[in-house]
C-alpha positions as CSV (number, residue, x, y, z in Angstrom):
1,X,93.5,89.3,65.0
2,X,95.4,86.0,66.4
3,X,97.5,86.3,69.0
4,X,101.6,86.6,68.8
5,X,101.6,82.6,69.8
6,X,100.0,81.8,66.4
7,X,103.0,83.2,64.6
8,X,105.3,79.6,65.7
9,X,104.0,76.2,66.9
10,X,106.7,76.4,69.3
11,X,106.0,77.6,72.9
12,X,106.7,80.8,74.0
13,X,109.7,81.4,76.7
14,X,109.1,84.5,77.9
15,X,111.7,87.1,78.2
16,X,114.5,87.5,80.7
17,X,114.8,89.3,83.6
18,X,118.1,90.6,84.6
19,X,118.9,92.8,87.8
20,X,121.8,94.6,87.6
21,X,123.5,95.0,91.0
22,X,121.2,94.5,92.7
23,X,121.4,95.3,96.7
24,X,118.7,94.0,99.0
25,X,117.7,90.4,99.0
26,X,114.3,91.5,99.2
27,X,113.6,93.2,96.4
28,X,115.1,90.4,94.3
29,X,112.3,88.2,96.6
30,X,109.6,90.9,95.4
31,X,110.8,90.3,91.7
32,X,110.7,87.2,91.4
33,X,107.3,87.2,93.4
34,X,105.9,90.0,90.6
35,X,107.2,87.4,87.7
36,X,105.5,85.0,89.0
37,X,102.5,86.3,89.1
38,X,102.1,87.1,85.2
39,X,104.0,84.4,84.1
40,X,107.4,84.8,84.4
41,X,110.4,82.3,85.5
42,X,114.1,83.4,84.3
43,X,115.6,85.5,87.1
44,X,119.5,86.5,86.4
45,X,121.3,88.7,88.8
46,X,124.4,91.0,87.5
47,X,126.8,91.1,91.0
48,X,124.2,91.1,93.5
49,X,125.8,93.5,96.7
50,X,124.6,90.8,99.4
51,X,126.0,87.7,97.8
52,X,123.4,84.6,96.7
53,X,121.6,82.6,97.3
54,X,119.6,84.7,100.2
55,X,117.0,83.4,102.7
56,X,115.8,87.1,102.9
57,X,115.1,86.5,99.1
58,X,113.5,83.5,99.4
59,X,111.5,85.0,101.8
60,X,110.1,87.9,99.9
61,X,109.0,85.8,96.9
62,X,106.1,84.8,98.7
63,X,106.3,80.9,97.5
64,X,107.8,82.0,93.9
65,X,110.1,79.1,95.0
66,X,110.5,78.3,91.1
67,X,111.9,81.4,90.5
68,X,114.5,81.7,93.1
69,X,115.5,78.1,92.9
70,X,116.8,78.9,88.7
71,X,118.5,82.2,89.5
72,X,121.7,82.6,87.9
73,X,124.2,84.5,89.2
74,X,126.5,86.7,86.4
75,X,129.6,88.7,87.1
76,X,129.0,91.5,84.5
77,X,126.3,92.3,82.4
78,X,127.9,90.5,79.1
79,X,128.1,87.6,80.2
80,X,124.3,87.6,81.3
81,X,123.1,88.9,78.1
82,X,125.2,87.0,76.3
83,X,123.2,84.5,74.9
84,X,119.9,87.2,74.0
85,X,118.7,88.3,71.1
86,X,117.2,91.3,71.7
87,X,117.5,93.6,74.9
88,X,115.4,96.2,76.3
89,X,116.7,98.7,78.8
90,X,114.3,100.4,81.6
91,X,114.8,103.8,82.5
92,X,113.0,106.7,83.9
93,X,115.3,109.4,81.8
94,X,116.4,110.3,79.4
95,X,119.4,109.1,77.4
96,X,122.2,110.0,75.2
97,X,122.2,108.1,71.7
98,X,120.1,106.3,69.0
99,X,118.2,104.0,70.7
100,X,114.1,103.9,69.6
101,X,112.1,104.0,73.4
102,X,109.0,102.2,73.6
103,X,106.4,102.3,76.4
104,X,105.7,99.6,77.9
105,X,102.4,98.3,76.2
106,X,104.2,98.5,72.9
107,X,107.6,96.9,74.5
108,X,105.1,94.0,75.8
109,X,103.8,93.6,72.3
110,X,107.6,93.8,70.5
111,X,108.7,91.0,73.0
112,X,105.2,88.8,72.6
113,X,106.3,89.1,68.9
114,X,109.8,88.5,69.1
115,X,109.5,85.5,71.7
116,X,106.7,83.6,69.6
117,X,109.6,83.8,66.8
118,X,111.4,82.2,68.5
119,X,114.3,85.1,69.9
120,X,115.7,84.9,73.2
121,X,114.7,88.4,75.0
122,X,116.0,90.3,78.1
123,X,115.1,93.0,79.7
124,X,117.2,94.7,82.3
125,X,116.9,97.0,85.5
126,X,119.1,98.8,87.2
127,X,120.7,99.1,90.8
128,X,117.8,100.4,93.5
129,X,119.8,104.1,94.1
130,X,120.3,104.9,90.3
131,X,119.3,102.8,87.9
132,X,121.3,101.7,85.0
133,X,124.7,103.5,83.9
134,X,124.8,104.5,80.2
135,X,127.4,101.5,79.2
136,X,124.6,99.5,80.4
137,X,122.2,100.7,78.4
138,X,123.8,100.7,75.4
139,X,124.2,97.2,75.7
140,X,120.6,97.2,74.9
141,X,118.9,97.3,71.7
142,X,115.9,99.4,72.4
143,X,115.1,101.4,75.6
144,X,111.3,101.0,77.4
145,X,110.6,104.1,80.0
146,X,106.9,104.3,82.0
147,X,104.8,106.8,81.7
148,X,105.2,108.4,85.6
149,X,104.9,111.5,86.8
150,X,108.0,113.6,85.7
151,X,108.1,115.1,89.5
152,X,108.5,111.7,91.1
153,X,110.1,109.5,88.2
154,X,111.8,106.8,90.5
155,X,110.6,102.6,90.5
156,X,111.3,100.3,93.3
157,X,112.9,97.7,91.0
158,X,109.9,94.8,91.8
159,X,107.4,97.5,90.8
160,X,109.2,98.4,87.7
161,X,109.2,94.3,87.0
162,X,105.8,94.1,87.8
163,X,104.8,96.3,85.6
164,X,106.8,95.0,82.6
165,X,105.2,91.4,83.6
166,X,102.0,92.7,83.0
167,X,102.7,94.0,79.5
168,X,104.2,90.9,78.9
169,X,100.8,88.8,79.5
170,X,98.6,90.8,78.2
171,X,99.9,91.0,75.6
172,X,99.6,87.6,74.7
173,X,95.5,87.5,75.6
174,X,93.4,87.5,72.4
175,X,91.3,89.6,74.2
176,X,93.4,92.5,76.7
177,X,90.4,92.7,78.7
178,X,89.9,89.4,79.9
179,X,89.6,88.5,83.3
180,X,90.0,85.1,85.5
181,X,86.3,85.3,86.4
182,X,83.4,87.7,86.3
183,X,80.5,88.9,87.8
184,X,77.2,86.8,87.6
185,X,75.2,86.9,84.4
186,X,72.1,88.5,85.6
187,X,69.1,88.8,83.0
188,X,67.8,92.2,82.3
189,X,64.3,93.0,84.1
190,X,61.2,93.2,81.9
191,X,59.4,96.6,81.9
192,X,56.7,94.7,83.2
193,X,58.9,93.3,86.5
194,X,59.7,97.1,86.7
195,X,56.3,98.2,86.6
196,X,55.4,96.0,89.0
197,X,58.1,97.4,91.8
198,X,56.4,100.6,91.0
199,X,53.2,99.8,92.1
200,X,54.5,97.6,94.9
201,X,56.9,101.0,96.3
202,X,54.2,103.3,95.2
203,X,51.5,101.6,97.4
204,X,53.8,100.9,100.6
205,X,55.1,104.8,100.5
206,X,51.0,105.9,99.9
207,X,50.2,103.7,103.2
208,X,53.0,105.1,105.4
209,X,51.9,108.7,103.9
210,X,55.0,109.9,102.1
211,X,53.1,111.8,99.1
212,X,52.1,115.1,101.5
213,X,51.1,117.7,100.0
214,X,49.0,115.5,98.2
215,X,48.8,118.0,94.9
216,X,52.7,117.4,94.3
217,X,52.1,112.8,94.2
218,X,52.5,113.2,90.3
219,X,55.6,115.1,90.5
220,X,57.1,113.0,93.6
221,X,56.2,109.4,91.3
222,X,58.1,110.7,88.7
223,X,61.5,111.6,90.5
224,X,60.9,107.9,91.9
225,X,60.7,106.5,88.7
226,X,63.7,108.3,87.1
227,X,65.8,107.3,89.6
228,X,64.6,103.6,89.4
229,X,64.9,103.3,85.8
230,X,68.4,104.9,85.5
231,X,70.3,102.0,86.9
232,X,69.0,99.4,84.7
233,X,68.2,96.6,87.1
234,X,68.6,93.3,86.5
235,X,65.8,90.8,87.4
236,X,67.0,89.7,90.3
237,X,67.7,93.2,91.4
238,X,64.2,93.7,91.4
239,X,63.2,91.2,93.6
240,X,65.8,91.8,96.3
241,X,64.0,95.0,95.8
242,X,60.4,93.9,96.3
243,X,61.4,91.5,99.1
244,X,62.8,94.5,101.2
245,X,59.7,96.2,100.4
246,X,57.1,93.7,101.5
247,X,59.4,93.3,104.9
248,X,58.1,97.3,104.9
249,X,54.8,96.0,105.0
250,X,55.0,93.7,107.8
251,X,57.0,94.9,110.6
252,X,58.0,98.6,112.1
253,X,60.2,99.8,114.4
254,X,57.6,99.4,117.1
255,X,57.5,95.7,116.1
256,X,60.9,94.4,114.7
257,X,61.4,91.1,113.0
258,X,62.6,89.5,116.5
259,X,59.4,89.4,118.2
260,X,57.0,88.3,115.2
261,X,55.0,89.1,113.1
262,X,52.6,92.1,114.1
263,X,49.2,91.8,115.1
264,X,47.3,92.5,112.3
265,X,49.3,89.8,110.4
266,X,48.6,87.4,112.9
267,X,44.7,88.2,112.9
268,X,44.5,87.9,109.1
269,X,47.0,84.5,109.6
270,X,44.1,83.3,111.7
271,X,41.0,84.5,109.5
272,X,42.7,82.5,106.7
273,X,43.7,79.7,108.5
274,X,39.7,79.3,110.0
275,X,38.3,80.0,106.7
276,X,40.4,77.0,105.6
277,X,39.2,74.8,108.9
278,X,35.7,75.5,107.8
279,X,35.7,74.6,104.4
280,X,37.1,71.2,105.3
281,X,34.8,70.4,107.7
282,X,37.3,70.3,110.5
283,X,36.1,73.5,112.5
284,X,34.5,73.5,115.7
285,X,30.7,73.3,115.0
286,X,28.5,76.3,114.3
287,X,25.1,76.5,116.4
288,X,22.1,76.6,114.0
289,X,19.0,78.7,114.5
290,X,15.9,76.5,115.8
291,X,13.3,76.0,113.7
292,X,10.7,76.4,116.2
């Protein structure tokens, strides 16, 4: 199914986010920081208690410098809606009226839809202590409510933006799933690779003795190999596997990594290495028997 954008060549402005009374300059810093982050740039403030512009805003937003530098500043909610087409009103109860109320995945969609058409859309939150009065809301066309825990209803205003920000770009992802960047693309192992780190555990765990009581191997191989094959490893799984098994082989507690390999490993170092002398020629000489 194409996304909303394919419905006008136009670009999509997103909607409009409009704070009614709001009181600290912080939160407004913390909305604008939140419409940032998905997307958004149209900030308009209905009477803000502290006056604007505010450093404490500015501070807030986190370098959302766009954002607060287009804020505009309304005297009543008319005049800052004025030039919408369609409104939606958040709120965490419920209301007197006709309005329909939409969560906020389907809000998201109704305003991807509405935007690529081409409409101008709002959405407005209230004041931090209660919200938005019910003249306010029925300013709005359609109402949007989040699905919180009934108990403890109440939205700090920048979470409540956040979360409508969200809904907003997802919405317009072909695929609502995507992320910025994903894990590494490991190949599957080959029951052959998984054999093989079978027979690699299987034989370190034999030499250290960790089958006892011998009789009860078969039924102690087993739980090994159910637990190994539920995970479905990836290749290179296996071998970080196989590497830490083979460093099982080598050293102990007794001799650690730090001091070198252990002695057996450096007498069969120095077999190979004199074997190899030998067959070049480059060994000291070997004393043959007298003929006499």
């Amino acid at each position: 199914m194409p996304s909303p954008e394919h419905l006008s060549n136009s670009p999509v402005v997103g909607p409009v986010i409009v704070l009614v009374e709001p009181q600290l300059g912080e939160n407004i810093g913390m909305v604008a920081r939140a419409m940032a982050n998905f997307g958004l740039s149209e900030l308009r403030l209905v009477n803000p208690r502290d006056g604007w512009p505010s450093e404490k805003a500015r501070a807030a937003a986190s370098k959302a410098d766009h954002v607060i530098d287009a804020v505009r500043v309304f005297d009543d909610l008319p005049a800052a809606i004025a030039d919408l087409n369609f409104v939606f009103a958040t709120t965490a109860r419920a209301r007197d009226g006709f309005k329909k109320v939409a969560g906020p995945v389907e809000a998201g969609r109704a305003l991807r839809a509405r935007c690529a058409a081409g409409q101008r859309t709002g959405i407005l939150f209230g004041r931090e202590r209660f919200g938005l009065n019910n003249d306010e809301v029925g300013m709005a066309d359609e109402i949007v409510t989040f699905p919180v825990d009934p108990g403890f209803a109440s939205l700090n205003i920048a979470q409540a933006v956040l979360l409508m920000s969200y809904e907003w770009m997802k919405s317009g992802l072909e695929d609502e799933t995507r992320t910025n960047f994903s894990g590494p693309d490991m190949p599957p192992a080959t029951k052959a690779e998984l054999f093989g780190l079978f027979s690699h555990l299987e034989a370190a765990l034999e030499a250290r003795g960790y089958f006892r009581p011998a009789q009860k191997k078969p039924k102690m191989v087993d739980n090994l190999r159910s637990v190994l094959t539920r995970a479905g490893f990836a290749a290179p799984e296996l071998r970080v596997l196989r590497g830490v098994i083979a460093s099982l082989d080598y050293f102990s507690p007794k001799e650690p990594r730090g001091v070198g390999y252990p002695e057996r490993k450096a007498r069969a170092d120095r077999d190979l290495h004199a074997a190899s002398d030998d067959e070049a020629g480059t060994g000291q000489e070997r004393k043959e028997p007298d003929d006499g």
